[in-house]
N, C-alpha and C positions, 0 to 999 in steps of 0.2 A: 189718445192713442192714434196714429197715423192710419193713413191706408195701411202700407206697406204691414203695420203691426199688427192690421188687423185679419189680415189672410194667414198671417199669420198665429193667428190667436189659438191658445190650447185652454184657452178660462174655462172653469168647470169641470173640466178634464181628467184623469187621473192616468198618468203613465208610468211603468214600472221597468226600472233598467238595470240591468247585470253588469256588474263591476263598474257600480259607476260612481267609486270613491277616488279615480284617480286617473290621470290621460281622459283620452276621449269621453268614457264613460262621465266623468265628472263637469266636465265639458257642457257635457249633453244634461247634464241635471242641472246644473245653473240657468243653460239656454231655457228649456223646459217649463221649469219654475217662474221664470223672469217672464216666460211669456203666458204664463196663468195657473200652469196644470201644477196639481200636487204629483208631487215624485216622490214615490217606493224607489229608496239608494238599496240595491242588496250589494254587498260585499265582504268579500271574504277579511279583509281587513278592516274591523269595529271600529278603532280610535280613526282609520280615513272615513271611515263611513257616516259615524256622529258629529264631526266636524264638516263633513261636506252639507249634511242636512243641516247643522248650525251654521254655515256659513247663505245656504238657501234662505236660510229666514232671517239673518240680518240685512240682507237683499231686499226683504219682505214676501219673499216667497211660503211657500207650504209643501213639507216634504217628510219623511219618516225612515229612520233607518233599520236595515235586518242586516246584521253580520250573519252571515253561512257560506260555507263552504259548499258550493256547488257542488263539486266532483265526491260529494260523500250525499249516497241517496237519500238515506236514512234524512240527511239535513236539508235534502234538497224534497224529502216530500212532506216534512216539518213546514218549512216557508212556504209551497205551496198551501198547505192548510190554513197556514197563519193568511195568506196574502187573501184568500177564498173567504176565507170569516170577518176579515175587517173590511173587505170590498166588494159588494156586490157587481159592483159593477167598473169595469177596467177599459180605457178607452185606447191606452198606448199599450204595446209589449215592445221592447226596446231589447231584443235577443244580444246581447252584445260581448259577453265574457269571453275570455277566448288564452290560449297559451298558443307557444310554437312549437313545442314536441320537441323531440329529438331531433339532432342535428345528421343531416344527410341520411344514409342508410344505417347508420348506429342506432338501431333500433329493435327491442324487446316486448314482447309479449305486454310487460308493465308499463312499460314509456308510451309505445303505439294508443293502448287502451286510454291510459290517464290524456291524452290528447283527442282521441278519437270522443270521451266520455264528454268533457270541460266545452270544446269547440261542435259537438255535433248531437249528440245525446241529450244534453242539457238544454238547450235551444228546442230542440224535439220534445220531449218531456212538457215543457212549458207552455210552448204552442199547444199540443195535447190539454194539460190539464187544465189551463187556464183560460181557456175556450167559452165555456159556461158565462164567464163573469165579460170576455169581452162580444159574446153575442148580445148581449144587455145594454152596449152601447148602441149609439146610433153614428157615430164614425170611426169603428173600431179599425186600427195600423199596429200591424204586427211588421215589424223592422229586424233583420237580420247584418249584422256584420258579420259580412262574408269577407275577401281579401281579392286583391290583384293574384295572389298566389293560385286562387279558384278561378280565374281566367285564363292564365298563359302560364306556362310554366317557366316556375325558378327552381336555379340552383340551389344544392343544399336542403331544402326541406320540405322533403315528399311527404313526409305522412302530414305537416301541417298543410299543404296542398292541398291532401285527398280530404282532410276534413272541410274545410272553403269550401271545395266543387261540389263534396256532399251537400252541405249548408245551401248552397246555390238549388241546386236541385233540388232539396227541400221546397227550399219557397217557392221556386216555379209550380210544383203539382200545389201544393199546401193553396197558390194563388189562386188558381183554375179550379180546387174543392169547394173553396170559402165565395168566389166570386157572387153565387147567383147568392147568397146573405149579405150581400154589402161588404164584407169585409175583405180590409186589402192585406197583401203581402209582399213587401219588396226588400230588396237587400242593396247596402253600401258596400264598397269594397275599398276600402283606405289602399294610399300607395304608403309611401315611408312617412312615419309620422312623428314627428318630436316629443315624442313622451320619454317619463323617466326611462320605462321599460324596455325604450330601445336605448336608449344611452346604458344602460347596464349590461349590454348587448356584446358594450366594448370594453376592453382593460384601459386601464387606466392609464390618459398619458397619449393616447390614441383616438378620443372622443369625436375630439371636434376635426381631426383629419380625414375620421371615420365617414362623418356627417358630410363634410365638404365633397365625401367622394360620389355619396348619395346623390346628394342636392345635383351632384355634375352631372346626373345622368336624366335628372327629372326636365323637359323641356321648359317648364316653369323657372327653372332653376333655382329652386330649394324645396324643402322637406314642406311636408302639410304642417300647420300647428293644429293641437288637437279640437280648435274649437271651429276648423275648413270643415272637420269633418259631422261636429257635432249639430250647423246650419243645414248639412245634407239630413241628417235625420230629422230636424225638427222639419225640414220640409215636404219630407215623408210624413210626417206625425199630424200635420197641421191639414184643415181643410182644401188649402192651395193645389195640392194633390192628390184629390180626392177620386181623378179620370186615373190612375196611376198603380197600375196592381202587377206583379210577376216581374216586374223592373228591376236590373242588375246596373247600380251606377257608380263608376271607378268616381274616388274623388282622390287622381294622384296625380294630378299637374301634367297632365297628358303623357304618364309614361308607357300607357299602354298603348295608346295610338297606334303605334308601327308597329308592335310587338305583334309574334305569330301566335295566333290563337291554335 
């Protein structure tokens, strides 16, 4: 193992990540794995989620899959129970699941909630219950995927905004609670990111013109791939950052730069 790998090291470990069968999340469980830690995949989709753990151990990693559905409580205090009784002790929380909500102000009582629940609730809940098992570590990181959207504002979709800014603001006080236990709390904020989920974003026939127009806007000029952003988390995760707590860090090719906060 190099230096480099070894600031890096998460051996021994155990980190547990939300929706992380597929884009970023998935990402983040390979890197994870590859760099020692056993990875809890939760995902709402089973067959991405038993394949992303089988693809962890033909890597030669160590991981375990739960399909559930977050945004259903019932399921989401089932896995907490489940994650509590097979792990005393939890050294990553990897808050990451997340939707966009409703588009612009086309938004319902139903739509508002299922976004405000998935993106802000769930994160909360978990941080909450899952506390016990990561005071038991002795370098316990709690990581939130927050968004650029929770920094500056974009068009188009406020209510996935005001979940981000929530999210942000979470982790700041959550940072400044936990601080004087050693534990940290910091959050990523992806700019445009090459996952399926944003390519589904667009009709068909339109994708890559879609993408191109993104990319023109990012000073980097192009889109993150999801594994820019899944190095930011593992380096939250890892010792390397261990002075590093209440931290909001865009990883989007310097789009926020100029932008008015």
């Amino acid at each position: 193992m190099s230096k480099s790998d070894e600031l890096l090291s998460l051996k021994g470990r155990t980190a547990l990540i939300t929706a992380g069968a597929s884009g970023i999340g998935r990402a983040a469980a390979l890197l994870f794995a590859a760099h020692g830690a056993h990875v809890i995949v939760a995902d709402i989709d089973a067959a991405r989620c038993e394949e992303t753990v089988a693809e962890i151990g033909r890597q030669g990693g160590s991981g375990e899959a739960h399909a559930v559905d977050l945004g259903d409580q019932q399921a989401l205090d089932a896995f907490l129970d489940s994650v509590q009784a097979g792990h005393e002790v939890l050294d990553v929380l990897f808050n990451h699941a997340g939707i966009t909500g409703p588009p612009g102000l086309d938004f319902d009582a139903e739509s508002w909630r299922a976004c405000m629940t998935l993106n802000t609730w769930v994160p909360m809940v978990m941080t909450q219950q899952l506390l016990p098992s990561l005071r038991r570590s002795q370098a316990a990181s709690i990581i939130f995927t927050a968004s650029t959207a929770g920094i500056v504002g974009v068009p188009g979709l406020p209510v996935y905004a005001a979940s981000k800014g929530a999210v942000i603001q979470f982790m700041k006080s959550v940072a400044l609670t936990l601080a004087p236990e050693g534990i940290r709390a910091n959050a990523i904020c992806p700019g445009g990111t090459d996952t399926a989920g944003l390519r589904a974003a667009f009709q068909e026939g339109t994708i890559e013109s879609s993408l191109a127009a993104i990319s023109a806007m990012v000073p980097l000029g192009r889109l993150a791939d999801p594994l820019d952003i899944a190095k930011a988390a593992l380096f939250l995760a890892a010792d390397t950052s261990r002075y590093m707590t209440g931290t909001v860090i865009p990883v989007d090719g310097g789009a926020t730069v100029g932008a008015r906060s």
